[in-house]
N, CA, C and O atoms as a printed pandas DataFrame, in Angstrom:
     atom_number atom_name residue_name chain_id  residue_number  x_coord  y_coord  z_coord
0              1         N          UNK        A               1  113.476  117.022   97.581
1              2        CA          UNK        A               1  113.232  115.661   98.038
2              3         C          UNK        A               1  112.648  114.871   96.887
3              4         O          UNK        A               1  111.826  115.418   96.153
4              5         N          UNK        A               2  113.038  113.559   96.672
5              6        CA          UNK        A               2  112.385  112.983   95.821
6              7         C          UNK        A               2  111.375  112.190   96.070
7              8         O          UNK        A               2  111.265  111.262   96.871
8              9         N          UNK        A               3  110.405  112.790   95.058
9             10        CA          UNK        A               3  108.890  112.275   94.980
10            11         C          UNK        A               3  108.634  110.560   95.232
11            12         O          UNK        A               3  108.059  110.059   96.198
12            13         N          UNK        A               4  109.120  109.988   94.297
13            14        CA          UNK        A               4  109.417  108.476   94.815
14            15         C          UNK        A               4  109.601  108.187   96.259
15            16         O          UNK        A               4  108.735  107.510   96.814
16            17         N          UNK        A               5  110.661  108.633   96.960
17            18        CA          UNK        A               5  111.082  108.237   98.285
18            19         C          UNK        A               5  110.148  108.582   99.032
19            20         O          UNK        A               5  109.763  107.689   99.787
20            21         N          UNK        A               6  109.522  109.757   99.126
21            22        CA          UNK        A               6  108.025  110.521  100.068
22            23         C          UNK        A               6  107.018  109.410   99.868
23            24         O          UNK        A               6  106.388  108.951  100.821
24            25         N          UNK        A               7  106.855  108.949   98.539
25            26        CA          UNK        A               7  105.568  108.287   98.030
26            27         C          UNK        A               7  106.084  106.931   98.856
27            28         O          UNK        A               7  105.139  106.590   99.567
28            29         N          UNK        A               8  106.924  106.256   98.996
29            30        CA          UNK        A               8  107.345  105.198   99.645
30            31         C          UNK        A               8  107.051  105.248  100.806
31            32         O          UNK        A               8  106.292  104.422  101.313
32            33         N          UNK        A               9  107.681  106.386  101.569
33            34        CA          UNK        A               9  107.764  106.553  103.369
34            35         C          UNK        A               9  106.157  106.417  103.652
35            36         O          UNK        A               9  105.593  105.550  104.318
36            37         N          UNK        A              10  105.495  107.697  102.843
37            38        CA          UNK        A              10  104.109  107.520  103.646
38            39         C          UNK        A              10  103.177  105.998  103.278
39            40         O          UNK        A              10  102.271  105.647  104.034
40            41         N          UNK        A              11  103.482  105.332  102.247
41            42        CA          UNK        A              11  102.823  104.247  102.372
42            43         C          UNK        A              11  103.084  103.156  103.261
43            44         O          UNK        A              11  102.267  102.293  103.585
44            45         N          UNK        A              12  104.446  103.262  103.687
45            46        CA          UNK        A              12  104.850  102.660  104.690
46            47         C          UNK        A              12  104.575  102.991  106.218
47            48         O          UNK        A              12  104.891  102.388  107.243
48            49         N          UNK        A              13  103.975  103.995  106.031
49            50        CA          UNK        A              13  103.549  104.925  107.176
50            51         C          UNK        A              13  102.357  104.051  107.466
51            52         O          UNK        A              13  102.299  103.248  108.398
52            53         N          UNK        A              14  101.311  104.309  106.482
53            54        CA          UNK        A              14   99.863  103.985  106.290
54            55         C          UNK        A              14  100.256  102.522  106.561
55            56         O          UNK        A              14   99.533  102.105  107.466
56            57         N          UNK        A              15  101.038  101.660  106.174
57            58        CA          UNK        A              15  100.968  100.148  106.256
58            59         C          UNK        A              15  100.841  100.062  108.239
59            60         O          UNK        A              15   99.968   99.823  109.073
60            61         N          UNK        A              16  102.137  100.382  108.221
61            62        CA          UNK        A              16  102.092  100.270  109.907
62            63         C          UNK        A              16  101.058  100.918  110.710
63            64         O          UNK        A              16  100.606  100.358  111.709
64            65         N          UNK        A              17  100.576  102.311  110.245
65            66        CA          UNK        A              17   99.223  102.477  110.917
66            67         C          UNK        A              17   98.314  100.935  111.269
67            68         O          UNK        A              17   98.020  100.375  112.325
68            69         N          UNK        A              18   98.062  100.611  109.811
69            70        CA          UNK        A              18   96.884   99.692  109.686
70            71         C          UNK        A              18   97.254   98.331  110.504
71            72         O          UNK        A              18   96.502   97.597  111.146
72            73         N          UNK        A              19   98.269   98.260  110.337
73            74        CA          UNK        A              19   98.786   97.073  111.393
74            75         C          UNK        A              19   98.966   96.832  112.739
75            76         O          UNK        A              19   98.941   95.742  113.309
76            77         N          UNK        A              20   99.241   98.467  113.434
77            78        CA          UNK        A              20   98.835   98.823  114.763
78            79         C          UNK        A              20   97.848   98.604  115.376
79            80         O          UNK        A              20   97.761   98.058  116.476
80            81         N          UNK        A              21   96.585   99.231  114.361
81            82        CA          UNK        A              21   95.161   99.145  114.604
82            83         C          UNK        A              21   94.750   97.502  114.627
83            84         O          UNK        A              21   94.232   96.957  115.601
84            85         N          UNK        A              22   95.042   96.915  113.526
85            86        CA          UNK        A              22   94.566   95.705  113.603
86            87         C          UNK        A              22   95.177   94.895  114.553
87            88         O          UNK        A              22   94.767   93.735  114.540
88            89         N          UNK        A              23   96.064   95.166  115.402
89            90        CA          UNK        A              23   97.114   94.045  116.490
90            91         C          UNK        A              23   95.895   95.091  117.771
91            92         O          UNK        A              23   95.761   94.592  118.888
92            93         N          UNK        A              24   95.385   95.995  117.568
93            94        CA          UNK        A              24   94.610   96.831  119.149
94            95         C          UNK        A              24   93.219   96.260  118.687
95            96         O          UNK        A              24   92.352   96.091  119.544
96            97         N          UNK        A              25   92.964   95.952  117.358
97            98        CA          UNK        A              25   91.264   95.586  117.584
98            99         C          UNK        A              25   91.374   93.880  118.029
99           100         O          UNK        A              25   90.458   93.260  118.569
100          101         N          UNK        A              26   92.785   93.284  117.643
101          102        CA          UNK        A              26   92.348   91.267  117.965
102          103         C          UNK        A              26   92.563   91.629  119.702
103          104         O          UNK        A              26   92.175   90.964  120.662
104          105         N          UNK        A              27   93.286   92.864  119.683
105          106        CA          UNK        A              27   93.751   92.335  121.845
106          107         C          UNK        A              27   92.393   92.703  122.362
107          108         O          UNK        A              27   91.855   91.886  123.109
108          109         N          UNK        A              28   91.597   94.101  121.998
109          110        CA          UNK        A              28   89.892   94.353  122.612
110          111         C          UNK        A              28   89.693   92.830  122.454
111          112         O          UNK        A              28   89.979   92.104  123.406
112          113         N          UNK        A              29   89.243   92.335  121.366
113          114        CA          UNK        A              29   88.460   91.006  121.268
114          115         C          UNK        A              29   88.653   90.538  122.641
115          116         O          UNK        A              29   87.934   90.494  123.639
116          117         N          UNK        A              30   90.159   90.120  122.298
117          118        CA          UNK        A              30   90.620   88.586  123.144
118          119         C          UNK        A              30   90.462   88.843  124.596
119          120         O          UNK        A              30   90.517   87.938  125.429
120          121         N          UNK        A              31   90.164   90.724  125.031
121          122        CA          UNK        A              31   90.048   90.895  126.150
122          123         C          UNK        A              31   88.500   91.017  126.573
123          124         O          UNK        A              31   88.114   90.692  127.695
124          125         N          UNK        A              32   87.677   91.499  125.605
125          126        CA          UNK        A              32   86.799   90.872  125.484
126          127         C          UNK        A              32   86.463   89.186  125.978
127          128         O          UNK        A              32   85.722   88.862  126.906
128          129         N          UNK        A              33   87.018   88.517  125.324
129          130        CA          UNK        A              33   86.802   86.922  125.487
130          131         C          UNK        A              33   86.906   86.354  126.573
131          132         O          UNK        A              33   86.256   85.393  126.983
132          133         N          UNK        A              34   87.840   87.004  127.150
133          134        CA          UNK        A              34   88.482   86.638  128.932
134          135         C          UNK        A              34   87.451   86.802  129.230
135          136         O          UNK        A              34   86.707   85.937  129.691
136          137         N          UNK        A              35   87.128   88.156  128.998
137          138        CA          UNK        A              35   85.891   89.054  130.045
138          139         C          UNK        A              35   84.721   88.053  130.483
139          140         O          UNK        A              35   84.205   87.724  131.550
140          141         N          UNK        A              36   84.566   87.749  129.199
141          142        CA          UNK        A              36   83.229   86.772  129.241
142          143         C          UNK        A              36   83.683   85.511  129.929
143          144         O          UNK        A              36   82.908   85.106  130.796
144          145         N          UNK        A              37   84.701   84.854  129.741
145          146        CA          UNK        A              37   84.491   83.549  130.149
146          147         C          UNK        A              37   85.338   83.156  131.941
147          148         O          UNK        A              37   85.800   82.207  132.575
148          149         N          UNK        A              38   85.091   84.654  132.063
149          150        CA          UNK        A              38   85.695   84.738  133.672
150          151         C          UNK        A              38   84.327   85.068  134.039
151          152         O          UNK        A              38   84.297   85.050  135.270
152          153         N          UNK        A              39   83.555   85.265  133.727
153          154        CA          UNK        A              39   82.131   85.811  134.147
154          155         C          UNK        A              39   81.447   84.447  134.385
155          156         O          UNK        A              39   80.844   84.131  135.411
156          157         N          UNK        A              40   81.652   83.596  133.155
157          158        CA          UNK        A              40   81.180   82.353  132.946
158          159         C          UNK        A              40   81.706   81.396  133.915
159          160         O          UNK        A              40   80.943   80.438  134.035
160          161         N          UNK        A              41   82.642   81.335  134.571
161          162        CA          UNK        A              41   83.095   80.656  134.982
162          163         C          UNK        A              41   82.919   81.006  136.694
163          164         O          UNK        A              41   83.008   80.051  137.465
164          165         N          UNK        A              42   82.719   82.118  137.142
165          166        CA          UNK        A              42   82.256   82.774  138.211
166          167         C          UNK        A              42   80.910   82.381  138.335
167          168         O          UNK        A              42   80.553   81.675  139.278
168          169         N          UNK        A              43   80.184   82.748  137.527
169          170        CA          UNK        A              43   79.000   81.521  137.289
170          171         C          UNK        A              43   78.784   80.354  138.092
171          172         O          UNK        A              43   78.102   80.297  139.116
172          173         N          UNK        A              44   79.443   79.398  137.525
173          174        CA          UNK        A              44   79.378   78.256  137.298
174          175         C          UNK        A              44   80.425   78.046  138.758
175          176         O          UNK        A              44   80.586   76.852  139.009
176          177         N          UNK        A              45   80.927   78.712  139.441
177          178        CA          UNK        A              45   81.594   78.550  140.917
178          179         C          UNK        A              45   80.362   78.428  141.775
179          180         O          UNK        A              45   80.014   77.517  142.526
180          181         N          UNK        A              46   79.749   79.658  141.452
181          182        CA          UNK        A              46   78.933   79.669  142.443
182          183         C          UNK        A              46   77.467   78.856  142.586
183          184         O          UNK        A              46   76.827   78.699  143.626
184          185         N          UNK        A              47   77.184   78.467  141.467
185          186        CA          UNK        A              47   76.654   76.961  141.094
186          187         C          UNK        A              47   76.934   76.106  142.478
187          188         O          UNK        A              47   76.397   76.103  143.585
188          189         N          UNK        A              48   77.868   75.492  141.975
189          190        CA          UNK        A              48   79.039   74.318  142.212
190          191         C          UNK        A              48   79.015   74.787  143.579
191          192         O          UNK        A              48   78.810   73.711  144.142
192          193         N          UNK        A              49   79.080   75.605  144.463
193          194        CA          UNK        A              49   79.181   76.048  145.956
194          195         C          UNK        A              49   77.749   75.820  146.319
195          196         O          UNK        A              49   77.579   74.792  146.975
196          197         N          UNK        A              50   76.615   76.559  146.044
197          198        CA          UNK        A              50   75.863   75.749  146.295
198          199         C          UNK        A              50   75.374   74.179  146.240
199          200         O          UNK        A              50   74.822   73.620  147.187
200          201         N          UNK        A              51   75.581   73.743  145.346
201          202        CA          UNK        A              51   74.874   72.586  145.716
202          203         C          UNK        A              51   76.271   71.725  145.866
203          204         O          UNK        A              51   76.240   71.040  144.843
204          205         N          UNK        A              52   77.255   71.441  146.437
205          206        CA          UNK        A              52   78.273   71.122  147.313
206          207         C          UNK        A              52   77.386   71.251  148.630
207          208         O          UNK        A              52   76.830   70.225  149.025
208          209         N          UNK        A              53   77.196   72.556  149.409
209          210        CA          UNK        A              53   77.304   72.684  150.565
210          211         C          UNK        A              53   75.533   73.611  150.161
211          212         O          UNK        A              53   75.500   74.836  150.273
212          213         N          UNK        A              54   74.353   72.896  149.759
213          214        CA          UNK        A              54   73.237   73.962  150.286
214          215         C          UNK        A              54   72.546   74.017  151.383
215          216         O          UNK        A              54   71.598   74.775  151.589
216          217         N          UNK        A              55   73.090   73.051  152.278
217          218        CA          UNK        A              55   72.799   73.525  154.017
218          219         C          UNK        A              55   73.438   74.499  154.210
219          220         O          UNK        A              55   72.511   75.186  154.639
220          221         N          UNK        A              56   74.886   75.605  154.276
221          222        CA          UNK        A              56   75.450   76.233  154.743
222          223         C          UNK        A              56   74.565   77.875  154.690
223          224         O          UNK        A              56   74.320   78.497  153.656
224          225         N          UNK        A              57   74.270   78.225  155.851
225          226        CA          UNK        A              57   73.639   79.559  155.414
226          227         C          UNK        A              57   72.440   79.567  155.541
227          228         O          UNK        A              57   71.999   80.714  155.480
228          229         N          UNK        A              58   71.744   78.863  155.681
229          230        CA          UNK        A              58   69.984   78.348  155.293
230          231         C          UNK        A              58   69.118   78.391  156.452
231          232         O          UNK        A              58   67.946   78.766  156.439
232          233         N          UNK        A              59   69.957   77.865  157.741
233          234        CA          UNK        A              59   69.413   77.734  158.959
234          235         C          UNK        A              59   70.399   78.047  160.189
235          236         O          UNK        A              59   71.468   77.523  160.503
236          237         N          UNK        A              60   69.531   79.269  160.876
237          238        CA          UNK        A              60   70.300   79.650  161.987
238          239         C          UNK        A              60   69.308   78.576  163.440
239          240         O          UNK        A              60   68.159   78.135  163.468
240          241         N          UNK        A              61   70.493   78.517  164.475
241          242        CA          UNK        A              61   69.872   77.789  165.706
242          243         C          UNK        A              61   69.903   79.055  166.512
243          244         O          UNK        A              61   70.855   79.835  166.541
244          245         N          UNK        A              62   69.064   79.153  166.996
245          246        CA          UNK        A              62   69.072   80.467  168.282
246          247         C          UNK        A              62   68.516   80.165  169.341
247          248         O          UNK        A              62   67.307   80.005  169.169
248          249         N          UNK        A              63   68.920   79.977  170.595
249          250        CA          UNK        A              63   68.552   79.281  171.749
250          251         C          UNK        A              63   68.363   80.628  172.828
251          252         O          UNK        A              63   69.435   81.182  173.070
252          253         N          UNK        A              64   67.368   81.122  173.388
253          254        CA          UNK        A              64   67.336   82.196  174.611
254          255         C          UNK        A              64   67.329   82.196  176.079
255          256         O          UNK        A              64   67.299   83.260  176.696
């Protein structure tokens, strides 16, 4: 086999490794990023529900 062609394949090997890895560490991030700003935003619903409606829940009538 020639030495050249081996020395080629595996660097091409190693390239696409590194490019795999780096396309799986930006998707963690970006899933990461969701993560957070679905949290944030769940938040900020339940905010917004209360003070919309902060009578709902607060006071029961019970008559015997």
């Amino acid at each position: 086999m020639d030495i050249a062609a081996l020395s080629t394949a595996l660097a091409q090997g190693k390239i696409a490794q590194q490019a795999s890895i780096s396309v799986a560490k930006m998707t963690m991030n970006l899933s990461k990023q969701q993560g957070q700003a679905m949290s944030e935003l769940l938040q900020t619903t339940k905010v917004m529900e209360q003070s919309v409606t902060p009578h709902i829940g607060s006071n029961i009538d019970i008559k015997l």
